[in-house]
NUZA-500471 format. One record per residue: residue in one letter; x, y, z of N, C-alpha, C in turn. Coordinates in steps of 0.001 Angstrom, whole numbers, plus 500000, padded with zeros to 6 digits. Layout:
<recs>
AXYZXYZXYZ...
</recs>
This chain:
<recs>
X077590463976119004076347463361119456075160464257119096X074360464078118419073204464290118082071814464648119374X071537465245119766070424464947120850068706465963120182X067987465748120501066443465591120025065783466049121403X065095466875121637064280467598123035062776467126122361X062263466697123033060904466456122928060319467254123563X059663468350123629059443469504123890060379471008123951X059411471778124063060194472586123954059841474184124746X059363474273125922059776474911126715060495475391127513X060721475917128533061501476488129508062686475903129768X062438474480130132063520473332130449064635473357129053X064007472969127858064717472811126794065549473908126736X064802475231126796065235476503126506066690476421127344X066462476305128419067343476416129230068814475323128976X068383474295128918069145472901128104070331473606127356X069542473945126132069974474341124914070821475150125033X070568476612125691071163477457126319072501477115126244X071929476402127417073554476160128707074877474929127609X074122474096126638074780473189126050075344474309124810X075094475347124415075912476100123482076664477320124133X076424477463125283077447478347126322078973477213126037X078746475884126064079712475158126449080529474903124649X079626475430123671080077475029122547079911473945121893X078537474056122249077799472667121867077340472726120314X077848472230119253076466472681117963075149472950117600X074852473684117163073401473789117162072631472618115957X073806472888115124073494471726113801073249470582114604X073836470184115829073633468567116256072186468542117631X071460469869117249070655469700118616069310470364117505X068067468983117853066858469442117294065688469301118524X064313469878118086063285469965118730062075469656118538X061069468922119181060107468340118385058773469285119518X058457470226118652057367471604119740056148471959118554X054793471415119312053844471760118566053624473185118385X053994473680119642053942475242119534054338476089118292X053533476855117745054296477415116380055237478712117010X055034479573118337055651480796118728057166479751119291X056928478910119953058220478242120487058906477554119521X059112477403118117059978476709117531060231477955116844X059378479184116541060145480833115995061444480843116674X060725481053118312061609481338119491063209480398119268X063097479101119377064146478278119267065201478561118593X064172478722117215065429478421115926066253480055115306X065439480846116280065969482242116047067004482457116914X066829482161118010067881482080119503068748481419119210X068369479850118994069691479087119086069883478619117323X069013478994116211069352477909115316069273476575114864X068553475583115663068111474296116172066974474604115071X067297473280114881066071472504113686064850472281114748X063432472782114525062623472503114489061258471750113907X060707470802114547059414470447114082058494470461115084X057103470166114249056082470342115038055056468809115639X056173467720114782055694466736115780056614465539115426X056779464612116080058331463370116066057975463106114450X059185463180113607059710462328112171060165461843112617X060953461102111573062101459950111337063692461316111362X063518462010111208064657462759111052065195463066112780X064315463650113464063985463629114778064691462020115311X064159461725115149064896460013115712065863459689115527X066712460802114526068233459992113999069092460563114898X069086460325116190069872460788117126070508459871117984X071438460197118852071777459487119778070739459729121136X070622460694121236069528461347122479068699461495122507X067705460844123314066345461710123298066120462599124836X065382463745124811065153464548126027064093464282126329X063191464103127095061791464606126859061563465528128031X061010466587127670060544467934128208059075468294128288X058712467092128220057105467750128266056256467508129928X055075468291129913054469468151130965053702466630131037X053658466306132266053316464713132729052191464198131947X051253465365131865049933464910131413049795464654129700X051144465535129216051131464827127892051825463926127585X052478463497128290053816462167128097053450461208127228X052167460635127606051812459276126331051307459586125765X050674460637125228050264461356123725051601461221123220X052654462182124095053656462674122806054600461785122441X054945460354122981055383459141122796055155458487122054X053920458074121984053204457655121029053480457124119756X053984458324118849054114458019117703055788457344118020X056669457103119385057589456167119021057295454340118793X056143454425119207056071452971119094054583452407118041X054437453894117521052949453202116354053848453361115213X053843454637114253054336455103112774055627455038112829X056483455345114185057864455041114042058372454077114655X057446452690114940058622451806115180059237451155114519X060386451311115364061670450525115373062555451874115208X062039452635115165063551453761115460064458453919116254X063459453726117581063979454148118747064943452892118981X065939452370119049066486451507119050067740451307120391X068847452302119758069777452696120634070083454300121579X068879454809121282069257455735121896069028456115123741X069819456883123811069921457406125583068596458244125595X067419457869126531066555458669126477066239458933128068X066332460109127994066816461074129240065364461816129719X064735461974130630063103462491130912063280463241132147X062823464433131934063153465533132878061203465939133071X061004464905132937059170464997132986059040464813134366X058426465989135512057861465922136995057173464535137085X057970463866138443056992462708138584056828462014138171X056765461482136730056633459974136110057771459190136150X057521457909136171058488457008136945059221456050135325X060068455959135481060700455095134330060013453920133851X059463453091134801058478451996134869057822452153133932X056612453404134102055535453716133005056113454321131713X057415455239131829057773455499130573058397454249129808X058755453165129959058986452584129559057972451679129020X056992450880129359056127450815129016055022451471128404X055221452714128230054490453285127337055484453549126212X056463452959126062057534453329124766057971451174124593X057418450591124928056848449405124272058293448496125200X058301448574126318059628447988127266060469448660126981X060976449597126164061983450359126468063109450684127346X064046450264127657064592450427128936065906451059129006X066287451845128030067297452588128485067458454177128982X066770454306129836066298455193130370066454455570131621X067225457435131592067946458147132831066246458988133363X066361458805134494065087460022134988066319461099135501X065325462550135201066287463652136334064728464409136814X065306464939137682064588465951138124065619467677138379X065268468471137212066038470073137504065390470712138477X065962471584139141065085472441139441064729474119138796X063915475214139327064036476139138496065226477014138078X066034477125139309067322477731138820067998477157137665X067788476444137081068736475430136201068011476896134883X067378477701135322066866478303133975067609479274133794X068419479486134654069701480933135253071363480032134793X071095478596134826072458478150135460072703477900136392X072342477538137446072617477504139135071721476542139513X070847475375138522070211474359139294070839473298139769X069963472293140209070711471051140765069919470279140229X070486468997139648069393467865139161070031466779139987X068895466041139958069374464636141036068714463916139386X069734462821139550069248461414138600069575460228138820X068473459125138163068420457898138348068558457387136882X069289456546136955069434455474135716069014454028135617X068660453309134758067869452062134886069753451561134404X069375450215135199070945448958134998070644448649133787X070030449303132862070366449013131250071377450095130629X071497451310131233072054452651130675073822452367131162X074772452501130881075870451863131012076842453053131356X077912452593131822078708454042132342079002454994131577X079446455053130126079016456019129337077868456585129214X076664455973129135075504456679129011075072457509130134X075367457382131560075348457938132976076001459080132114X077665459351131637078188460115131975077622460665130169X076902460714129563076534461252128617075487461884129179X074460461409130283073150462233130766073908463163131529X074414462890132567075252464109133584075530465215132588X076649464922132071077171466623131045075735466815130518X074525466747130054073735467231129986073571468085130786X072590467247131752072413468205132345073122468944133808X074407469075133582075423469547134355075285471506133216X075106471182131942074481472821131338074184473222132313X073137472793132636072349474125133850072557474121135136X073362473111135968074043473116137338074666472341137541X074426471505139171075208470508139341074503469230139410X074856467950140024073963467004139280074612466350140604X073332465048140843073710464397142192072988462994141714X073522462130141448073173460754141243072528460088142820X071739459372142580070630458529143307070490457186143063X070849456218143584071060455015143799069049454536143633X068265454668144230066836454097144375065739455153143937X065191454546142636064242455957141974063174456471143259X063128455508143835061774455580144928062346457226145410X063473457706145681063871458348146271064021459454145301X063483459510144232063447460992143338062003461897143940X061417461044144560059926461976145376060732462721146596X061773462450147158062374462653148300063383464244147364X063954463717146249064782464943145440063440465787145316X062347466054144682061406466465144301060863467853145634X061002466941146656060310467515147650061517468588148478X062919468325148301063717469516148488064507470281147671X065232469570146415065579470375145636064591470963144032X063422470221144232063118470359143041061500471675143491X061125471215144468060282472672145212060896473373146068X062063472948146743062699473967147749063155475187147398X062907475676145887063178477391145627061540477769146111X061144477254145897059680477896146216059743478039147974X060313477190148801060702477341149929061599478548150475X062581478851149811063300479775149681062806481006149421X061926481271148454061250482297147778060014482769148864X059930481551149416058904482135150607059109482687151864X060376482182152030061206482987153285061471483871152992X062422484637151787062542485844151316061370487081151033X060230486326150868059289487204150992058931487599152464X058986486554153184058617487157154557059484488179155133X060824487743154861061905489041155257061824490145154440X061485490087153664061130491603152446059883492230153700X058545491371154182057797491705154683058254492438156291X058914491625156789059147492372157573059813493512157812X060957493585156866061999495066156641060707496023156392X059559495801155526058650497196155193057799497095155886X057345496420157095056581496175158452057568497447159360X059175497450159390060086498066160186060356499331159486X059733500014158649059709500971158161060624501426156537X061271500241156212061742500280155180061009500489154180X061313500916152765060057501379151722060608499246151008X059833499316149691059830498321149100061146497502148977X061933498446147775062812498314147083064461497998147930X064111498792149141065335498481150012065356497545151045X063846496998151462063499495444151334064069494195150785X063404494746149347063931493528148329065072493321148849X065735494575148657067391494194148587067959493731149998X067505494196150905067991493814152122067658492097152288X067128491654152045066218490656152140067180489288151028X067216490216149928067882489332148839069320488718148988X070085490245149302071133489910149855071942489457150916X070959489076152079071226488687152980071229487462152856X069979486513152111070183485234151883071185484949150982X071099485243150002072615485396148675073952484738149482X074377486144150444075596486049151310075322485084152035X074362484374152786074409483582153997074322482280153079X074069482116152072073991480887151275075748480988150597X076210481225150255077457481439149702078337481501151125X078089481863152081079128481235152962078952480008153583X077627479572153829077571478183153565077933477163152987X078520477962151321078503477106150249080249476839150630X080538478040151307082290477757151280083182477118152590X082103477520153539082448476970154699082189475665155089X083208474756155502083313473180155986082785473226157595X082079474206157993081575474131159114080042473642159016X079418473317160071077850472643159713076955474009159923X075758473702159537074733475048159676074741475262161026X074493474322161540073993474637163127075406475547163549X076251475105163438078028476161164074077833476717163470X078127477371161724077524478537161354076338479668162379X075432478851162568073986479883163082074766480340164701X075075479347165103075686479870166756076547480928166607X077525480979165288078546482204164984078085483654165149X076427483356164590075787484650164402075054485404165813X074788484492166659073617484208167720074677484350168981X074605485479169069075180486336170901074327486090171454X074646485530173276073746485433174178073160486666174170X072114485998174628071469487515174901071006488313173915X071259488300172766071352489211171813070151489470171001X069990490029169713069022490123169012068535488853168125X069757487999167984069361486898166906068974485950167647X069800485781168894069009484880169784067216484826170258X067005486123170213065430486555170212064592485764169417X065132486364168104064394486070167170064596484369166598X065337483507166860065566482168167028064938481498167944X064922482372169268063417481691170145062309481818169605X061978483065169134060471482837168792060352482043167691X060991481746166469061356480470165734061196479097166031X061816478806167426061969477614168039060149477618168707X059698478415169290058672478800170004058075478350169096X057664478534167669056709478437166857056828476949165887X057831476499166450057781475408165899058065475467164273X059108476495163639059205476815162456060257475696161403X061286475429162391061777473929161753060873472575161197X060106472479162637059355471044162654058284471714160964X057957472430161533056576473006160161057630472953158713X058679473482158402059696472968157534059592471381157027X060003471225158037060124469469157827058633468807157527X057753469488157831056408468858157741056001468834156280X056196470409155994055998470827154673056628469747153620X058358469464154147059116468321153139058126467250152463X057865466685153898057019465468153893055960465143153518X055628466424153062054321466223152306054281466589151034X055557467041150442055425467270149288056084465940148948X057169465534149311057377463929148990056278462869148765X054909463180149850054319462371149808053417462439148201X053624463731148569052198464122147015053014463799145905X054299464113145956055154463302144518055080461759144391X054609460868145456054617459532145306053413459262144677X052091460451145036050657460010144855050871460741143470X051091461649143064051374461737141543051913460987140157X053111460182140827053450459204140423052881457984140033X051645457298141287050923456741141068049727457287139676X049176458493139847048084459263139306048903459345138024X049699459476137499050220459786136321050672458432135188X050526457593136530051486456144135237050478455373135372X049003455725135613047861455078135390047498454857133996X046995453487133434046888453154131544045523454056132058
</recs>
């Protein structure tokens, strides 16, 4: 199978990566990146044919990716439905573009409709992301399981029955490292508030979530029995779980969710505007 990245940053990078870890060809994977430093980068790393904007050669694929940021989406489309139509014909075209809804990509690629949305998140740039995806009832059970091993390269992958509900993926797995990253900073903050220097912070801090996420990951027990395991009456964790509860640090969690869901719906709107 042939596949074609329509962009070519971070995401691709990462793509590409993870699809020749698995022994993927490079001969069968190209890139379409205006960037002149990112198609050096590409074709030196992985070998991948580069160009600097969609041919006909580009199109002779089974796959298309698209990797670009929201705001260029119907620029960089474009030329599938002016100078190159009728190319696009049969192929699986897969959009890992924040926020835009299949609806508008499709219509901006002239009804188009065979088309998977995902959403990665940043770990997927390590190997360790999660993508949630939606498929339109034109993409057929092979083509599902041709987008998955995609992007299964860079983690694990969780199918979604109602696109409405990729603002809902968006708002926990697709910003929730930034959630994560912000708790870890506060515990870095507090270890060097308690007299720790930087560096033994970091680490205290790092590895504590690391381990408490990995026994999560293995244990068939729920969080809440997990957290009670840790939490002696009386004790120190119990303390610090009241003043948690005191501050209302869950509900503010959940608030935070809900509003990034919400702003992924109003983006959605803002983005698939003609």
């Amino acid at each position: 199978m042939k596949i074609t990245f329509i962009g070519g940053g971070n995401m691709t990078t990462a793509l590409i990566g993870g699809l020749r870890k698995q022994g993927y060809s490079a001969a069968a994977m190209q890139v379409v990146e205006p960037l002149e430093e990112n198609r050096e980068k590409l074709t030196g790393v992985f070998g991948v044919r580069c160009c600097a904007a969609v041919d006909a050669a580009s199109l002779n694929c089974e796959m298309l990716v698209l990797a670009i940021k929201p705001q260029q989406a119907r620029a960089a489309l474009a030329p599938l439905t002016n100078q190159f139509k009728g190319l696009l014909q049969e192929q699986l075209v897969v959009s890992v573009i924040a926020g835009l809804r299949l609806t508008d990509i499709s219509r901006w690629l002239g009804g188009y409709r065979k088309l998977v949305r995902s959403m990665p998140n940043m770990p997927a740039l390590i190997g360790a992301g999660i993508s949630g995806l939606y498929a339109n009832p034109e993409v057929d059970h092979e083509g599902r399981d041709t987008a998955e091993k995609i992007l299964k390269a860079v983690g694990h992958t969780l199918w979604i029955t109602d696109e409405a509900q990729m603002d809902a993926v968006t708002a926990i797995s697709g910003s929730g490292p930034a959630y994560v990253f912000y708790f870890i900073e506060a515990l870095q903050q507090s270890a060097q508030v308690l007299g720790f220097d930087e560096a033994t912070a970091r680490k205290l801090a790092i590895e504590t979530f690391v381990g408490a996420a990995r026994m999560a990951e293995q244990s068939q027990e729920s969080f809440s029995e997990l957290r009670h395991r840790v939490t002696s009456k009386g004790g120190t964790t119990e303390a610090a779980l009241n003043s948690f509860e005191s501050d209302g640090v869950a509900a503010a969690i959940m608030r935070g969710a809900h509003a990034a869901a919400a702003r992924g719906r109003a983006l959605g709107d803002e983005m698939g505007r003609d």
